[in-house]
C-alpha positions in Angstrom: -28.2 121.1 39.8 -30.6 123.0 37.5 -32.8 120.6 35.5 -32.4 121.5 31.8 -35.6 121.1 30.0 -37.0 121.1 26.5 -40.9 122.2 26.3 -42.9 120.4 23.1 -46.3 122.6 23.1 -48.1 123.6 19.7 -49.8 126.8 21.6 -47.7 129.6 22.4 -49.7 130.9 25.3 -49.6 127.3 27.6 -45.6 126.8 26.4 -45.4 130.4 28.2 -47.4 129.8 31.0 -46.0 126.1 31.4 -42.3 127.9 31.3 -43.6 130.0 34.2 -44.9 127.2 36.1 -41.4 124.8 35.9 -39.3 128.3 36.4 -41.2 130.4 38.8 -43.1 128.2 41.0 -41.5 125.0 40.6 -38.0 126.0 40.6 -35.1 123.6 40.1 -35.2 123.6 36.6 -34.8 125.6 33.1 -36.4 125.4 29.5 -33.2 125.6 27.6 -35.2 124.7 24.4 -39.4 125.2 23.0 -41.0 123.8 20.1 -44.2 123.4 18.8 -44.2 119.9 17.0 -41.8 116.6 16.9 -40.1 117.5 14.2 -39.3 121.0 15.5 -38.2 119.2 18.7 -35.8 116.4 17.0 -34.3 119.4 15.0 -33.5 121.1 18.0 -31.7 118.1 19.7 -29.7 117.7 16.2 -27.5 120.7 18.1 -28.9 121.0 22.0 -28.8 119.1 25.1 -31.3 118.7 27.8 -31.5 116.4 30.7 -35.5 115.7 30.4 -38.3 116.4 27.3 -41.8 117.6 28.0 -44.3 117.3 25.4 -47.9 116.9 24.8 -49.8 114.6 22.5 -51.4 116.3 19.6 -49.5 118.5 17.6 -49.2 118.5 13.8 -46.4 117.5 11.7 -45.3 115.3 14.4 -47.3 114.0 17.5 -45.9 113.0 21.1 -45.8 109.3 20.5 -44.3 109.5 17.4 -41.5 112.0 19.2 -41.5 109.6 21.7 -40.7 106.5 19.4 -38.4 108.5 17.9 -36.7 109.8 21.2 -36.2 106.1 22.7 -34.4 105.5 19.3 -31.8 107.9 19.6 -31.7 108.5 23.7 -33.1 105.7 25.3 -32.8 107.1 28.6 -34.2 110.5 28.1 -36.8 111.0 30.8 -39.9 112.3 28.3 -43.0 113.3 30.3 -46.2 113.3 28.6 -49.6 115.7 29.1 -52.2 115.6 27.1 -56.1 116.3 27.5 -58.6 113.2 28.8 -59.5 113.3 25.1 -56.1 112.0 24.4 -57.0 108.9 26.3 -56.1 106.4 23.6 -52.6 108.3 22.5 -51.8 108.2 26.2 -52.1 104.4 26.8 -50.3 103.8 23.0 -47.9 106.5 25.2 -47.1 103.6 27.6 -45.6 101.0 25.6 -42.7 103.5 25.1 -42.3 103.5 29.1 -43.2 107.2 29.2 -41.4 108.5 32.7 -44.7 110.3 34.0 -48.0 110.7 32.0 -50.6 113.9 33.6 -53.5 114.7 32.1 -54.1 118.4 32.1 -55.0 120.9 33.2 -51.6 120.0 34.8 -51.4 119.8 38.8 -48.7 121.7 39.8 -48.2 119.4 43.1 -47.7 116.2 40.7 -45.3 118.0 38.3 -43.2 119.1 41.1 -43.4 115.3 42.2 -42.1 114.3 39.0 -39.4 117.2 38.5 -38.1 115.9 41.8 -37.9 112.3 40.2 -36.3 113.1 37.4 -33.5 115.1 39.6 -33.1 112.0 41.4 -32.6 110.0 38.3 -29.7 112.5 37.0 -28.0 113.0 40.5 -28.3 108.9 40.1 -30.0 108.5 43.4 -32.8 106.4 41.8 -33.7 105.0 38.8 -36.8 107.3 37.1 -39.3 104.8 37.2 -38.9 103.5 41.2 -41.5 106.6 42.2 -44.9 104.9 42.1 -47.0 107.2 43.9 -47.2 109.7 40.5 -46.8 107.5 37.1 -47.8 104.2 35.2 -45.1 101.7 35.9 -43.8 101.2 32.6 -45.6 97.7 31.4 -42.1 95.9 30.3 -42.3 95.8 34.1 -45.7 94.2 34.6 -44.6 91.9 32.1 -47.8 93.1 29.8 -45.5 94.6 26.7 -47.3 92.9 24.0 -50.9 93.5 25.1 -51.2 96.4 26.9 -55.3 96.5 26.6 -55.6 93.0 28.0 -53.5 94.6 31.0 -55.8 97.6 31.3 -59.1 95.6 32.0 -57.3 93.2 34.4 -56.7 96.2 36.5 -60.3 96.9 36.5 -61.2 93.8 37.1 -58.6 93.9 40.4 -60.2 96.9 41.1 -63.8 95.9 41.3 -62.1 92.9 43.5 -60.6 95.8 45.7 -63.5 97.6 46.4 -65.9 94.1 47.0 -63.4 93.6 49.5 -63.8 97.1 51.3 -67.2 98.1 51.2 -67.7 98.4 54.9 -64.1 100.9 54.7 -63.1 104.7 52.8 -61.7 103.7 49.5 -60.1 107.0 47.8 -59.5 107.1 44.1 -55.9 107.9 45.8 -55.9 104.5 47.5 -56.9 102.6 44.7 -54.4 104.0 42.4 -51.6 103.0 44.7 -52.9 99.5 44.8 -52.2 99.1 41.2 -49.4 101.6 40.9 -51.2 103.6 38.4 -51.5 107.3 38.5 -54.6 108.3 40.6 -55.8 110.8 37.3 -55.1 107.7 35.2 -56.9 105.5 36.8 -59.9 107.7 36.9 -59.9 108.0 32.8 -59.4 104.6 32.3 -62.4 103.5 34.6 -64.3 105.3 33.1 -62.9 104.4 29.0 -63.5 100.6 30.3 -66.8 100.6 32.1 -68.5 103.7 31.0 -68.8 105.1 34.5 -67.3 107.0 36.9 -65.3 105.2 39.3 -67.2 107.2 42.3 -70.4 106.2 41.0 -69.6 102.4 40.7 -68.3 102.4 44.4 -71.7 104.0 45.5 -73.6 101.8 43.4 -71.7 98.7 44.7 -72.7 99.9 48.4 -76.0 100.2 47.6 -76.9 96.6 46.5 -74.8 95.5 49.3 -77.1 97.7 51.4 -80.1 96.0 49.8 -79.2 92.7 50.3 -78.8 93.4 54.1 -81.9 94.9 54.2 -83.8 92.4 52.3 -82.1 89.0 54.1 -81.5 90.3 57.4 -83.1 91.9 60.6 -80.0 93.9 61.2 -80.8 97.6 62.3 -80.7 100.3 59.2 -77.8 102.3 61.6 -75.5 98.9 61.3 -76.1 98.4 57.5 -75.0 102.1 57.7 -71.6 100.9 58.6 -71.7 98.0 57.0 -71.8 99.6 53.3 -69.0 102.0 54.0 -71.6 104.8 55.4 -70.5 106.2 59.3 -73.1 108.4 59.1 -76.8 106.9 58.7 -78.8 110.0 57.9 -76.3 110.4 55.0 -77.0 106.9 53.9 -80.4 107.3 54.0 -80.1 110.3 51.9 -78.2 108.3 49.1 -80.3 104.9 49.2 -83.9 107.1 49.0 -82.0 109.3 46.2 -80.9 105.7 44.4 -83.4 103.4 44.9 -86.1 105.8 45.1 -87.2 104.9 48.9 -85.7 105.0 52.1 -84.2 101.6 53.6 -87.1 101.1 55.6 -89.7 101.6 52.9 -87.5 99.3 50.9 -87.4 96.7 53.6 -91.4 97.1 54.1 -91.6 95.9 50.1 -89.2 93.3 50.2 -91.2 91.0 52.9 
């Protein structure tokens, strides 16, 4: 069953390219319908049909949430996938209240989409509902029981994920890994990190490594190559490398000072 889609994109050039992409290399589905706004959009459904709505966030007239509000309104099963730029941070999460079927940040990866065309063919063949496929969107929050304070939500998954990576310091942790722990979008996750600490998530698990690597050094006589380990670091020469470029001397120096 061909997938019938309708594209909500104030540039002509991406619409085009974003037609391509669904079309060509995707496959399994068709823009039946463009527009470049919400209102354009909403006009076009006045006499059209489509099985899914595509749209990104900032567009004038009429913006993606407010297309979105309007959407849930008058088809409240109508998959609508949002994209928008990590500037759009703050639309996006107001995006989530609606229970936006998939949110990707551009530019768009074309493995993801294809992840969440597939979902949404699943949904219309009524194999699964659109929102049991956790590896690629935001469960929608009516779900995590979060509806009416979404921000609260937001830094209670940071604080569950600093609790995650406490736990794992001595094991990989992947920005993939940690997005699956709280069913979030791995891209997601990354931008809202980074909105509610003010650093990048990489840097924070590096940073939490370190001090563990300090305290070991500084409380115990346990060899630099099993602190290595220890912090999450199989390779000691590499550890070396980021303590000295971090703390500004090697482990042993460090250990030399601390005594």
């Amino acid at each position: 069953m061909m997938i019938q889609i309708l594209l909500v994109e104030d540039e002509l050039n991406l619409r085009s390219r974003f037609r391509k992409l669904l079309e060509d290399v995707i496959g399994g589905c068709k823009v039946t319908g463009e527009a470049s706004n919400g209102l354009e959009a909403l006009e076009w459904l006045k006499t059209n049909t489509v099985d899914a709505v595509i749209t990104d966030i900032r567009m004038k007239d009429m913006n993606g949430i407010e297309l979105m509000k309007r959407l849930k309104e008058q088809s409240p099963l109508m998959p609508v996938v949002i994209i928008s730029g990590y500037s759009d941070f703050g639309f996006a999460r107001e995006a989530l209240r609606y229970e936006v079927t998939d949110y990707l940040l551009k530019p768009v990866d074309r493995v993801e989409l294809t992840q969440v065309i597939q979902k949404i063919a699943k949904k219309i063949n009524g194999l699964t509902p659109v929102s049991d496929h956790k590896d690629v969107h935001t469960l929608p929050l009516a779900e995590q029981g979060i509806v009416d304070n979404p921000i609260v939500e937001e830094r209670q998954i940071i604080r569950r994920i600093k609790e995650i990576i406490a736990l794992r310091l001595e094991q990989d942790i992947s920005l993939q890994y940690l997005a699956e722990q709280v069913n979030l979008n791995h891209r997601y996750l990354s931008v809202l990190f980074k909105t509610e600490t003010g650093e990048n998530l990489s840097d924070y698990v590096t940073q939490c490594r370190i001090e563990k690597a300090k305290n070991l050094i500084k409380h115990t006589q346990l060899k630099i190559q099993d602190i290595s380990r220890l912090v999450g670091y199989p390779n000691a020469k590499y550890f070396m490398s980021v303590f000295k470029q971090t703390v500004g001397s090697t482990p042993t120096e460090y250990r030399d000072h601390s005594h």
